[in-house]
C-alpha positions, 0 to 999 in steps of 0.5 A, spaced: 478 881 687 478 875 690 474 873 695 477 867 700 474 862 704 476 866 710 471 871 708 465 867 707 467 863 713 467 869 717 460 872 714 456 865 715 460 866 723 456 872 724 450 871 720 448 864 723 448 866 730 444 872 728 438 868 723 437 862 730 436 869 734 431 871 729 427 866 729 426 866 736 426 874 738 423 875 732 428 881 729 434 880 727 434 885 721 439 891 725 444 886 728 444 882 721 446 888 717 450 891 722 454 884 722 454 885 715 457 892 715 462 890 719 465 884 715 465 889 709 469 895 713 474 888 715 474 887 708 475 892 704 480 895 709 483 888 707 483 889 700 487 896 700 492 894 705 493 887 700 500 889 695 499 890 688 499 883 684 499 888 677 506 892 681 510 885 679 515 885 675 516 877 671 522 874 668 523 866 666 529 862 666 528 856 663 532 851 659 530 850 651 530 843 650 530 836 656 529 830 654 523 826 654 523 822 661 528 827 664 527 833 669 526 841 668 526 847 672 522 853 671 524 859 674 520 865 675 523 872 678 519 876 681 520 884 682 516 887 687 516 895 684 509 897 689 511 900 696 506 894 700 508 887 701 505 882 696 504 875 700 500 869 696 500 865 690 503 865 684 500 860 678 504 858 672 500 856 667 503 850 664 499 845 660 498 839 663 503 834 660 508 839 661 508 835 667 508 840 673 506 837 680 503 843 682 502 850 678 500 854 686 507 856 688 507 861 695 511 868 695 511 873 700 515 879 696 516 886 700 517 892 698 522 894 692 526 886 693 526 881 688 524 873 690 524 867 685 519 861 685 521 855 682 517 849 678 520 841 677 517 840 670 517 832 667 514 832 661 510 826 658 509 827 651 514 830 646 513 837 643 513 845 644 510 845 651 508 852 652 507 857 657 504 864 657 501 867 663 502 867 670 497 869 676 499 873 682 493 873 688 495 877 693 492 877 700 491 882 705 493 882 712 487 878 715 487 873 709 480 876 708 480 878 700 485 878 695 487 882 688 488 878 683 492 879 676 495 876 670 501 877 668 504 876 661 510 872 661 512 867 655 516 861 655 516 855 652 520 848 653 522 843 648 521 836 650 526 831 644 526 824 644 528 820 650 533 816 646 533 811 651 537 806 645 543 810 646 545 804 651 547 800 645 551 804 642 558 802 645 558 795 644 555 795 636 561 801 636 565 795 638 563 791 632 565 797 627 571 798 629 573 790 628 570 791 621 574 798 621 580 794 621 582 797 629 583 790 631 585 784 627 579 782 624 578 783 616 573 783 611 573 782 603 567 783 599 564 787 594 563 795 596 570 793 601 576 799 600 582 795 599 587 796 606 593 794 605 598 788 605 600 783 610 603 776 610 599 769 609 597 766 615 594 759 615 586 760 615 587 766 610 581 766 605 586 764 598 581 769 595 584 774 598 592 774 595 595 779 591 599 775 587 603 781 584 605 783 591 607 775 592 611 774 586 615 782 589 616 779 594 617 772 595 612 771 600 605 770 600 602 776 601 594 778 602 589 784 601 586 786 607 580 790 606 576 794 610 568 797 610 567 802 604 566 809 609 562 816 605 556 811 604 549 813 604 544 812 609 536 815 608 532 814 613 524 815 611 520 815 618 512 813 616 509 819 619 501 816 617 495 815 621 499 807 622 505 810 625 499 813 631 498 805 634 500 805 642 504 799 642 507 798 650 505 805 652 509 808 647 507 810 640 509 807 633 513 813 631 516 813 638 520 806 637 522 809 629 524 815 633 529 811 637 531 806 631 534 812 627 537 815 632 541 808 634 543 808 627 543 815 625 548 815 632 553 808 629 552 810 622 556 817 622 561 814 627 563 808 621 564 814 616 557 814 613 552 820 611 546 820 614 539 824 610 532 823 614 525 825 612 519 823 615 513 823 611 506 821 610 503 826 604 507 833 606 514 833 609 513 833 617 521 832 618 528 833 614 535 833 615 541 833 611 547 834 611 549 834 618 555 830 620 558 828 628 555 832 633 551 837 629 546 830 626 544 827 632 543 835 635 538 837 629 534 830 629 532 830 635 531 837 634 526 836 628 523 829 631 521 833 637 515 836 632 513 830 628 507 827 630 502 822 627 498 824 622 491 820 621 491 820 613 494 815 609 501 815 607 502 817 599 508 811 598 507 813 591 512 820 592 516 816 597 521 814 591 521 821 588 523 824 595 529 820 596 531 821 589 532 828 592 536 827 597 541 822 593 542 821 586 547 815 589 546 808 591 545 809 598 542 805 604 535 806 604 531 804 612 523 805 611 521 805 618 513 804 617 507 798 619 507 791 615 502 787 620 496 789 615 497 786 608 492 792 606 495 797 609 502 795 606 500 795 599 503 802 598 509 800 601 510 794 596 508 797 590 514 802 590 518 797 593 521 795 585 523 802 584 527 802 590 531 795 590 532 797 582 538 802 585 538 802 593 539 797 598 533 796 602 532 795 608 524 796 611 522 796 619 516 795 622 514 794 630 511 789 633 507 789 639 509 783 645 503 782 647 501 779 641 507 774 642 505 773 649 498 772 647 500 764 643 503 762 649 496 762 652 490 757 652 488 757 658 480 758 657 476 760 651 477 767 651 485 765 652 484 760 646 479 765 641 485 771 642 491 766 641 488 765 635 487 772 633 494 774 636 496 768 631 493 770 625 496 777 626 503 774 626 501 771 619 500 776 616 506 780 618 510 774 615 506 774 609 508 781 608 516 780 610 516 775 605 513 779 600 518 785 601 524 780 601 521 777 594 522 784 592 529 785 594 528 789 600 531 786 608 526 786 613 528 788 621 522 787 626 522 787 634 518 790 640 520 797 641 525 794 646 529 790 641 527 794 634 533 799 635 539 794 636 535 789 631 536 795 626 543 797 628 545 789 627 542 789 621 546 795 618 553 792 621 552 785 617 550 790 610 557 793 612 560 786 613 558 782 607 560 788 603 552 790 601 554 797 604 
């Protein structure tokens, strides 16, 4: 039973007048209680007339999986099996980052019929948002009481990664194509499959002619070539307590999210066989063998549930792990911090095991406001914190070039630019014939 502010208006209404008459007669304890009785009787007779909450029925329609930043809808079914109208609110229990502007829904339902109620959810973390209770309060004819039940019903909602990057993806597609041979551009190197063969032109790369070929035909003629395909593509995601740092609003991990679903979504368009794991000292996330649709589906599906772990990141198991994956020569990304030497003494300690078999490339985040902050000397605070900014881009440099000593490339950019950053990079692997 609840009891609602109609009620306790309509006691303190009566007992008010009652009490000043008190004090001034002297005696108002039988028009006090009789005052009150009443508003019991009212009441009660309002509570027995209220529909039943616990004769509902409760079904939920809701989709599995939206998208970080995008809308869902909620839809619960109620079913009135009692013989009274029920009349009141509804409160579908969602968590807060679901991101429901208000869980108190109306309803009034008559006897043996069905109404639906419906809630716009905009989740704001990434995850399972989940649901497994809803309240019905039902108020009786005066609004005085009102019966109140929870009801079970179970739901939860995928909340996957925005994928905001995906914008780049037509224009980098663009370039592979003119790597892939689908317009006139050609390129020769080691790690190129041969394409065919076509007649000299003027500008051509002497490099490139088949002298068996010219001597068959009595013309100069070249080899085309073309970026190998059925390549390998292990991206490892730094799930550490580094990958945990808000950096424009968005966590670490965010923008490496965002990063292997570019390059994930390019690479598999170009031929090339995509592994992913996110690790720090247990594996959070892994796919394998996943190709076209069915990649980018079981991604976002897995990174969905990865979250920042705050303990430090085992390097020492990464190069055993990607030998699992691939015995192969492949194009291994690690996503991870670099702009603390500490931190990245793991990284470059294993880095030799991985550049002595792999092409390397190691992608790291960097905050614009450290950028931003150079630029400004306007006062002594201004000057103190541009020293600061500076010497954190020190340090980021010192590492870079410590990692490409070691063999490896370096990718890094704010969470804006890192995605394209990567995918460029990996098309110019493609180009000089690496990958």
């Amino acid at each position: 039973m609840a009891v609602t502010g109609r009620f306790v208006a309509l006691v303190a209404f009566g007992v008010v007048p009652i009490v000043v008459f008190g004090v001034l007669t002297g005696d108002a304890a039988p028009a006090f209680v009789g005052w009150l009785a009443l508003a019991v009787v009212l009441g009660i007779l309002d509570l027995v007339l209220a529909g039943s909450p616990r004769q509902l029925t409760v079904q939920r329609q809701l989709p599995a999986r939206v998208r970080l930043g995008e809308s869902a809808t909620s839809t619960l079914l109620l079913t009135n099996r009692g013989g009274r109208r029920v009349r009141g609110l509804v409160r579908d229990a969602w968590q807060p980052s679901a991101g429901a502007p208000s869980t108190r829904l109306s309803v009034d339902i008559p006897s043996a019929e069905r109404r639906s109620v419906s809630l716009t959810l905009t989740p704001f973390r990434r995850g399972e948002r989940r649901v497994s209770q809803v309240t019905v309060r039902s108020f009786g004819p005066l609004g005085l009481l009102a019966r109140q039940a929870t009801l079970n019903s179970a739901g939860h909602l995928r909340v996957l990664p925005a994928f905001n990057s995906r914008k780049h993806l037509p224009s980098r597609i663009a370039r592979l194509r003119e790597l892939d041979g689908a317009t006139s551009v050609m390129v020769r190197g080691q790690g190129t499959e041969f394409d065919s063969l076509r007649e000299y032109v003027r500008g051509d790369d002497v490099r490139s002619i088949d002298w068996r070929a010219t001597a068959r035909r009595g013309d100069v003629m070249i080899r085309t070539w073309r970026p190998e395909r059925d390549r390998r593509v292990v991206i490892v995601t730094d799930s550490g307590r580094t990958s945990a740092a808000r950096i424009d609003d968005e966590p670490r991990i965010d923008t490496a999210f965002e990063s292997a679903l570019l390059l994930a979504a390019l690479a598999t368009r170009a031929g090339d066989r995509i592994d992913y794991l996110a690790y720090d000292r247990r594996v959070r996330g892994r796919v394998q063998g996943a190709t076209g649709p069915e990649l980018l589906s079981r991604l976002v599906d897995a990174m969905a549930l990865i979250d920042p772990e705050l303990i430090e990141t085992d390097w020492d198991a990464v190069p055993g792990q990607v030998r699992q994956i691939t015995s192969q020569r492949a194009l291994v990304v690690l996503q991870t911090s670099i702009d603390a030497p500490g931190a990245a003494h793991g990284l470059l300690a294993i880095l030799p095991q991985l550049t002595r078999r792999h092409t390397v490339v190691v992608t790291s985040v960097i905050d614009p406001a450290t950028l931003e902050a150079t630029h400004d000397r306007g006062s002594r605070e201004a000057v103190y914190r541009a020293a600061s900014a500076e010497r954190s881009l020190l340090d980021i440099e010192r590492v870079s070039a410590a990692i490409r000593q070691l063999g490896a490339e370096v990718v890094t950019g704010s969470p804006e630019t890192l995605p394209p950053a990567l995918a460029d990079a990996y098309i110019a692997l493609k180009a000089s014939g690496r990958l």
